[in-house]
Each structure stands twice: as structure tokens, then as C-alpha cells.
C-alpha positions as CSV (number, residue, x, y, z in Angstrom):
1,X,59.1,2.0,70.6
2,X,60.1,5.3,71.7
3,X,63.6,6.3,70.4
4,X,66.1,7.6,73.3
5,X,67.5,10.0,70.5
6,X,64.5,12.0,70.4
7,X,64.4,13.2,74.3
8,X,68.2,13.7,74.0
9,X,67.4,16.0,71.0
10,X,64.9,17.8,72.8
11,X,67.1,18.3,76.3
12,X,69.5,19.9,73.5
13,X,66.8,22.6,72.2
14,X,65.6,23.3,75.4
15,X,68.7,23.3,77.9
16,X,71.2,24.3,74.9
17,X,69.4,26.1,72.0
18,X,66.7,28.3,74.4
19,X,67.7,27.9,77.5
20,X,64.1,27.7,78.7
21,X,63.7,28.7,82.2
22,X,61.7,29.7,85.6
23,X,58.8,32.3,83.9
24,X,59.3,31.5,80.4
25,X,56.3,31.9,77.7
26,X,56.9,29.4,74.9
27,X,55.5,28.6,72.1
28,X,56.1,24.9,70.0
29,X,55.2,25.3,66.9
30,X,55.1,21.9,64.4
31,X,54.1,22.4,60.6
32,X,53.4,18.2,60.2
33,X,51.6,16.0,62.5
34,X,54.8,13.4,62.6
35,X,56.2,15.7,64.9
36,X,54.0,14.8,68.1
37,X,56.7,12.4,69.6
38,X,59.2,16.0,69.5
39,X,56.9,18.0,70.7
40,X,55.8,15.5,73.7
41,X,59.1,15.9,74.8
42,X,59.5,19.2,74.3
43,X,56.0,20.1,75.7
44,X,57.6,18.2,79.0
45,X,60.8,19.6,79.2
46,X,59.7,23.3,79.4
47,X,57.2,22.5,81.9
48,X,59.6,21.0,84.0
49,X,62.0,23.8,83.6
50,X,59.3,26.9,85.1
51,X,57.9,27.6,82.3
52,X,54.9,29.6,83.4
53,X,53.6,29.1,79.9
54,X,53.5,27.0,77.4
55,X,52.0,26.5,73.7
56,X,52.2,24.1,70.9
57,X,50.0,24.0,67.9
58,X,50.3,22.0,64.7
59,X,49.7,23.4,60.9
60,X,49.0,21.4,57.7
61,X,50.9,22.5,54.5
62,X,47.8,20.6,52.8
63,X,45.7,23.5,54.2
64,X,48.3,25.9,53.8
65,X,47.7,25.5,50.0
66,X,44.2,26.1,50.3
67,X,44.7,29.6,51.9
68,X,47.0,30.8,48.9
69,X,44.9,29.7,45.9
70,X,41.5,30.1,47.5
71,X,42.0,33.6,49.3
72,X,40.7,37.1,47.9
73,X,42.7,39.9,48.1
74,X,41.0,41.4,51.0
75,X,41.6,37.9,53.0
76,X,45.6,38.3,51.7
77,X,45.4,41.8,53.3
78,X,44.1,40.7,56.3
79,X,47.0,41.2,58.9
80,X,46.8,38.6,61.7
81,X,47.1,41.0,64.6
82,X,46.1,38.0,67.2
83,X,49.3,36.4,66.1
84,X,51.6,39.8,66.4
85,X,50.2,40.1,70.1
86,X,50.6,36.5,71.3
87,X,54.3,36.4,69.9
88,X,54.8,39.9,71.8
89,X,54.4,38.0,74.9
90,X,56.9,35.2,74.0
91,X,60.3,34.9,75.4
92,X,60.9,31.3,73.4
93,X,59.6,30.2,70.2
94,X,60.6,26.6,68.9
95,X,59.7,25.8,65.3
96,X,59.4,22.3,63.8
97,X,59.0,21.2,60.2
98,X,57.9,17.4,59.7
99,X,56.2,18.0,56.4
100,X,55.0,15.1,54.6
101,X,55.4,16.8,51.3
102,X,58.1,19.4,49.9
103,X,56.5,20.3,46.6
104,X,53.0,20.6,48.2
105,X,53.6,24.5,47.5
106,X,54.7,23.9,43.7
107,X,51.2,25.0,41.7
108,X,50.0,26.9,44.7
109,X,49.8,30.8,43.8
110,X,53.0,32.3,43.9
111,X,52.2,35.8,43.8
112,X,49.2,35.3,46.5
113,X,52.7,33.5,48.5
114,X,54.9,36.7,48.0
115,X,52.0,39.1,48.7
116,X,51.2,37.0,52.2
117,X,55.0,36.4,53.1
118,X,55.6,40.6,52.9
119,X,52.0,41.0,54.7
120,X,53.4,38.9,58.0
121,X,57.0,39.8,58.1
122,X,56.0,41.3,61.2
123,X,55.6,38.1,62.8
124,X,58.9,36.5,61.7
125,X,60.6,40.3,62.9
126,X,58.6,39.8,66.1
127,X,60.2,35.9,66.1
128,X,63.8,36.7,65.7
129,X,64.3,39.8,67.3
130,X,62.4,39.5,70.5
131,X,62.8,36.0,71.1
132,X,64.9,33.6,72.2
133,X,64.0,31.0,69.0
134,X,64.7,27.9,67.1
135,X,64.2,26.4,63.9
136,X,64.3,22.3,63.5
137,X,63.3,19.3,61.4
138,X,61.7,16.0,62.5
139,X,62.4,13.0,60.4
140,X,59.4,11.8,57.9
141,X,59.3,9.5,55.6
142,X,59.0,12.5,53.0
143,X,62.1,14.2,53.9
144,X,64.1,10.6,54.3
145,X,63.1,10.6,50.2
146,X,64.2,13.7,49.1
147,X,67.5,13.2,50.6
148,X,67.4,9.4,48.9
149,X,67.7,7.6,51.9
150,X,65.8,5.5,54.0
151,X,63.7,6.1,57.2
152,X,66.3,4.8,59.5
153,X,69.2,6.2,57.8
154,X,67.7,9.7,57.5
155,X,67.1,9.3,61.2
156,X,70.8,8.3,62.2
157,X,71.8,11.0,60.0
158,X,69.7,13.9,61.3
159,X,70.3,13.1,65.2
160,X,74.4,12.5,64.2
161,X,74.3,16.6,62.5
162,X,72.4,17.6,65.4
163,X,73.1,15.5,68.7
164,X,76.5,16.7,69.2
165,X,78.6,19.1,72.0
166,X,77.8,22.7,70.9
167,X,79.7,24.0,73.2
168,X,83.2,22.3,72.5
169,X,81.8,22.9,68.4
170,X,81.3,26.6,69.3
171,X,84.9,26.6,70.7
172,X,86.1,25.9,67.8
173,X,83.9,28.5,65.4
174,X,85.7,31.3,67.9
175,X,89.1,30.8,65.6
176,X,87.0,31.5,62.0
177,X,84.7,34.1,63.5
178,X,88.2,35.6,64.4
179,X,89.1,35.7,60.4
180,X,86.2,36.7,59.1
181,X,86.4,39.6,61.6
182,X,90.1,40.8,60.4
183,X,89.4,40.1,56.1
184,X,88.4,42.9,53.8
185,X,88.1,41.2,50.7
186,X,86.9,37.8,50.1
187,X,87.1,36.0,46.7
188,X,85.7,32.5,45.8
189,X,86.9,30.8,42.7
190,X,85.4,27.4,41.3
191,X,84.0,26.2,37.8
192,X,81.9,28.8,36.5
193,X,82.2,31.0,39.6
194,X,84.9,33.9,40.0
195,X,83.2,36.2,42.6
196,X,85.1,38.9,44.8
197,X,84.0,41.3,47.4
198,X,84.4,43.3,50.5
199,X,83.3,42.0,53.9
200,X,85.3,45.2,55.7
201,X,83.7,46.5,58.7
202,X,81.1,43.5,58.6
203,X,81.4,41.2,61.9
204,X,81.5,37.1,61.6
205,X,78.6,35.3,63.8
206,X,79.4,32.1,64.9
207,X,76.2,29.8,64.4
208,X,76.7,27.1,67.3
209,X,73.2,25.7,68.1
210,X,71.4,28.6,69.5
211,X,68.9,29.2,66.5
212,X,69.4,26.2,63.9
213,X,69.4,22.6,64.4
214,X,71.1,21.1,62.7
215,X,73.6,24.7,62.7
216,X,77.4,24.8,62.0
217,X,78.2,28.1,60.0
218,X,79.9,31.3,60.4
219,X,78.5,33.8,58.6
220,X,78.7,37.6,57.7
221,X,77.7,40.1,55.0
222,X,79.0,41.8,51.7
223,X,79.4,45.5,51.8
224,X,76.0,45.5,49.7
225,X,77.6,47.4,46.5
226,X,80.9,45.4,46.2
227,X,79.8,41.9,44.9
228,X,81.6,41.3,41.6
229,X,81.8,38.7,39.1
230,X,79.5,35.6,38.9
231,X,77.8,32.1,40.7
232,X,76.4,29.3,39.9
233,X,74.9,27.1,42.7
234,X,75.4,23.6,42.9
235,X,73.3,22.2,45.2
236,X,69.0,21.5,44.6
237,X,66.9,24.0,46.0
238,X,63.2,24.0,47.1
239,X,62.0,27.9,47.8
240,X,58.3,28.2,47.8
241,X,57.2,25.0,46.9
242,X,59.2,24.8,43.6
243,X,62.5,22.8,43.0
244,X,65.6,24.9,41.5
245,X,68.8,23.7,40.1
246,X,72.1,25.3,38.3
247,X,71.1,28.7,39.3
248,X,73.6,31.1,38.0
249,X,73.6,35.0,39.2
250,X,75.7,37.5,37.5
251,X,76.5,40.4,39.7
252,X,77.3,44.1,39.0
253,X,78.5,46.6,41.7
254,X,76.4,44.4,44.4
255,X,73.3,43.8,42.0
256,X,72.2,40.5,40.6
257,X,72.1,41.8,36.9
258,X,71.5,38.6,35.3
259,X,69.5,35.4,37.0
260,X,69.1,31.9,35.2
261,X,68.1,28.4,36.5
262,X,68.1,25.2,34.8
263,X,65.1,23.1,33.2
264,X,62.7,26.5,32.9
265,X,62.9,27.6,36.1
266,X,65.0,31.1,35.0
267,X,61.2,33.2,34.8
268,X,59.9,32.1,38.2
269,X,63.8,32.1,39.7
270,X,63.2,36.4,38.2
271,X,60.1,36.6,39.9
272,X,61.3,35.5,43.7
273,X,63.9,38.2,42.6
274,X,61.9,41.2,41.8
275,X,59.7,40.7,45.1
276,X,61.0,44.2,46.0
277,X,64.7,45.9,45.6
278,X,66.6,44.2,48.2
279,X,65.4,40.9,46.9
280,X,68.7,41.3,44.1
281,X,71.3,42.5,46.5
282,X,73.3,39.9,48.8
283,X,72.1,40.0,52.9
284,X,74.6,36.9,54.0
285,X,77.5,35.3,53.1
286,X,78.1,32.4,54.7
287,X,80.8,28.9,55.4
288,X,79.2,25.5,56.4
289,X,80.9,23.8,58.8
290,X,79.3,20.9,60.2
291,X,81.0,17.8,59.2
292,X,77.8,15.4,59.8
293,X,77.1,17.2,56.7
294,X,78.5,16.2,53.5
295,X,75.8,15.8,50.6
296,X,72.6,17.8,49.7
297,X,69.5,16.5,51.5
298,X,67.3,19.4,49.5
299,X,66.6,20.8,52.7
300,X,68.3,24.3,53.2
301,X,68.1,24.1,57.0
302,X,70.4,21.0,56.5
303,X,72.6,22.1,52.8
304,X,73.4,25.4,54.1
305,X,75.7,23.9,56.7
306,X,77.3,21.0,54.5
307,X,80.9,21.4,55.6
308,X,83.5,22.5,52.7
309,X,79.7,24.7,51.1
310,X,79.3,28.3,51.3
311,X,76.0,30.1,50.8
312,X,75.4,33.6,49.4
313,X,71.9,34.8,50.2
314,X,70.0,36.9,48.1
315,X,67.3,39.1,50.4
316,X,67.1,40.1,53.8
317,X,70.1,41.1,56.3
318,X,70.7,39.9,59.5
319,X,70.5,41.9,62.0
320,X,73.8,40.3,63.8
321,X,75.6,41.5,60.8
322,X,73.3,44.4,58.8
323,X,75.0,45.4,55.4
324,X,71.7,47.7,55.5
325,X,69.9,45.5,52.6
326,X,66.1,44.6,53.5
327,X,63.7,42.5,51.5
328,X,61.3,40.0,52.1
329,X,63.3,37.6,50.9
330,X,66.0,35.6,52.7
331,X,67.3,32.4,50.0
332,X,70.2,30.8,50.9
333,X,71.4,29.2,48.1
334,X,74.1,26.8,48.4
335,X,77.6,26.7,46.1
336,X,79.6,23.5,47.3
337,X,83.3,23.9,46.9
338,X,84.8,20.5,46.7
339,X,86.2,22.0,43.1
340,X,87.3,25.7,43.9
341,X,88.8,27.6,46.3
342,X,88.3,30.5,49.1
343,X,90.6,33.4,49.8
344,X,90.5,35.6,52.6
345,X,92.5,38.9,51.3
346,X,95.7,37.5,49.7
347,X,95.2,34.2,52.1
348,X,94.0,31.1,50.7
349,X,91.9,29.5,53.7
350,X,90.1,26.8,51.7
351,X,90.9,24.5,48.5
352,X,88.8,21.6,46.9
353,X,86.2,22.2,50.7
354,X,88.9,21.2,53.0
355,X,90.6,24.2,55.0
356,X,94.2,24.9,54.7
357,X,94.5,27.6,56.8
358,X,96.7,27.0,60.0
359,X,94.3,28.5,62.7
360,X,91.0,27.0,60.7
361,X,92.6,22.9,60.5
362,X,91.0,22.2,63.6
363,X,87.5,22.8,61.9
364,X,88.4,20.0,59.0
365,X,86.3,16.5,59.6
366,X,89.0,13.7,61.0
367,X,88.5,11.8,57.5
């Protein structure tokens, strides 16, 4: 039976998100064959809209696997050029994960992974800076497990975080955004975390719908020297195939200094860090808003917006919001804050992951 949710969800990606129009070249691009039913919409949708163009190919992670513990070293430095000049002619790209299998990735090669993710950066550069591009999930069976729910409930849940106005929700990200924009010093305080640092200069960026889905975040970046003090993470993450938990980073003048991860996981958790310089230096710091979110579903499309959660980002900076670092790597790790407390300069804007800050109560759930 085809579910009316879906070809709501996919008006919102195309209408809202991209704003596909007249003359657009688009590409659809779905890692998991469970996301045909999206696509069909999708596929529809941008046709109907004037698109003069349109793409959509599927990928299998099960293959995927094959490339990184199979390939030579000349086949990892082969540079897929093809790619680079197809997504040079695209005005939207729209990116679905339906994967059947989040740890497929966990005894596949990781430094064949690193070497391959630095050789195409080009394409994800060529993505999000040329593009008008989104990133979503379709709801498998697989991904229903790792948040321990069912099919059905994972499927209410994902369409509730997603199907919602992002315009009125964007409305209200205008009066953080405004903050963030005035603060020079930010400090986080919770068990086993005392962080501060400097944000001065650095604009917020309201996330409202136009590049995630689910989104609901406003984020910025640390003056890249000024992180002080110490994290750890509370919230499961999968990065490259391989589950981490209680990561703890202790910072000096910017620098992640010391890294450690629960259950063994500290020497690979050193590795993703010494991909290159940046890889130890803070891109994004970030506040989750959405309030469909509340619990980790081990996805960090989804835990990175869980409302009351901030995340703090080794790798990469955003180019929105450019504290100058650059790496390969872009990990948004997630701290929830249901114990601790955020301060904005001498203000205290959030305690225990509810806001308390006059011009921020509006963003607090109803219950």
C-alpha cells in the first residue's frame, strides 16, 4: 500500500529543501535499494517541476566494501573525473541513505577508506558548494533496529522529525541565530565536560530544511585556537563503519591533545584523528533543536539535531561559517545536555537541555 507520507516528504525536498525548478539538472542519488518508493516520487516531482534533467542511481554498501578491501593502490588513486564533470553540470543533488546495514563498513580497510574519502573530496566540494543539495534517510528495517524500534514506529518517527512547517520552524531559529551572532565566549558545563571558548567574529547558520532532513540546528564555529578544557560524548556513534561510545577529547589551545573511547575503540578513534592536521582542531559547533528528536537513533543525520544536544565537530569547516580549519574529516559527535548547562558570555541560555533564555523559550518542545 503506498504511504501518503512518503509523497508529502518528497513535495517537502523538492518544493522546500531544493526548490527544483524550470531548467534544473538533478541528480537522486539512493545508497540502498529500499529507497525506490522515495525516489519514484522524487523522480516525478522534478519532472513535473521543468526539470530539463534528471538522474537517479542506486549504490550498494555490500559492494562498497568490496572496493576498499579489494582495491590496489593505483585503483585508490584513481580520481573519478566522470563523476567531477557530471556533478559540474548539476544545479540539485538529492542524497538518500536506506542502508540495510550500518556496520557493513566495520572490518572493511580503514586506511584504504581514509586514503579514498581525501582522494574524492572534490566531489563532496563540487556537491555543497555548487549545488543546491540535500541529504535524507528512508526508513529500513536496519535503521528501525539501531534506533530499537520497530518498522512502523521508526516510520512515524522519521516523517514526524521531518514532515513539519520549515518555514514557521525557521522563523523561530532567526531569534538563536541572533545570539550566537552577538556571544564571544561560549562555555558548556556537564559531568565530565567543562569546555570554554570563543565564537567572536563567527556568524550563526540557521539549519531550517534546506540541506538536512530531518534538520533543526543552529550552528557556528570556534575561533580554531580557543577551545579549552574537556568533552566527553554521550551519545553512540557509527563513523566509518565502526560503532564509538564515551569518547572523551581533551583540548589545548584549540588542539585535541588527548582522545579516548570506550570498549577499545581509543586507537582506531586516534587514527580518524590523525587523517591530516585539521582532523584535531574543531570546524562546528553546534545546538539541536528539533523537538521530534529526543533520544539517539545512532544515526548522526538524526542525533545531531536531538533538541536540548549540542555537537562539537572535529574536521572540516563550513564554509557558511569558516574558522579557516580544513580536513577531510567532518564528525559530529554528539554531547546531550539533559545534565549540564550552556552559557552564552556571562548568560545562562540553557540548563538540564531545556532553554531559559527569554528570547530562546519559544524554541523549547510544548512538554
Amino acid at each position: 500500500m503506498k504511504d501518503p507520507r512518503v509523497a508529502r516528504f518528497a513535495e517537502i525536498l523538492v518544493d522546500y529543501s531544493t526548490r527544483v525548478k524550470k531548467d534544473d539538472v538533478v541528480l537522486i542519488n539512493a545508497a540502498g535499494f529500499e529507497a525506490a518508493p522515495l525516489v519514484k516520487e522524487l523522480y516525478a516531482l522534478c519532472l513535473k517541476r521543468g526539470a530539463k534533467y534528471v538522474e537517479y542511481s542506486f549504490s550498494n554498501p555490500e559492494i562498497d566494501r568490496q572496493f576498499y578491501n579489494l582495491a590496489s593502490r593505483k585503483q585508490l588513486e584513481h580520481f573519478p573525473q566522470h563523476k567531477l564533470d557530471f556533478y559540474k553540470m548539476l544545479t540539485v543533488y538529492i542524497g538518500i541513505s536506506a542502508g540495510e546495514n550500518s556496520m557493513v563498513m566495520a572490518n572493511a580497510r580503514q586506511q584504504a577508506m581514509v586514503a579514498y574519502q581525501k582522494l574524492t573530496k572534490p566531489l563532496i566540494d563540487q556537491r555543497v558548494k555548487h549545488t543546491r543539495w540535500l541529504v535524507t534517510r528512508y526508513p529500513t528495517h536496519a535503521a528501525a533496529q539501531e534506533a530499537k524500534m520497530s518498522l512502523e514506529e521508526y516510520e512515524d518517527f522519521l516523517f514526524s522529525a521531518c514532515c513539519v512547517d520549515w518555514e514557521k520552524e525557521s522563523r523561530k531559529q532567526d531569534k538563536l541565530k541572533k545570539l550566537v551572532d552577538t556571544t564571544n565566549t561560549v562555555r558548556i558545563v556537564a559531568p565530565d565536560t567543562d569546555l570554554c571558548f570563543s565564537i567572536k567574529g563567527l556568524p550563526g547558520v540557521k539549519c531550517d530544511g534546506r540541506y538536512n532532513m530531518p534538520d533543526g540546528e543552529v550552528f557556528t564555529a570556534p575561533v580554531r585556537d580557543s577551545i579549552q578544557g574537556h568533552i566527553t560524548y554521550n551519545c553512540p556513534s557509527i563513523y566509518q563503519g565502526k560503532e564509538y561510545n564515551g569518547v572523551r577529547f581533551e583540548f589545548a589551545d584549540g588542539k585535541i591533545v588527548k582522545a579516548t573511547a570506550d570498549a577499545g575503540m581509543s586507537a582506531p578513534l586516534n587514527k580518524i584523528l590523525d587523517t591530516d592536521e585539521g582532523a584535531r582542531y574543531i570546524g562546528e559547533f553546534s545546538l539541536g533543536i528539533n523537538v521530534g528528536i529526543r533520544q539517539p537513533m545512532r544515526n548522526i543525520l538524526f542525533d545531531e539535531k536531538i533538541f536540548g544536544s549540542i555537537h562539537l565537530t572535529p574536521g572540516q569547516a563550513y564554509d557558511e561559517c569558516d574558522n579557516g580549519n580544513r580536513s577531510a574529516v567532518h564528525w559530529d559527535l554528539v554531547r546531550i545536555l539533559s545534565d549540564g548547562e550552556i552559557w552564552f558570555d556571562d548568560r545562562l541560555i540553557q540548563k538540564n537541555g531545556r532553554f531559559v533564555h527569554k528570547d530562546l523559550l519559544v524554541l523549547n518542545p510544548d512538554v
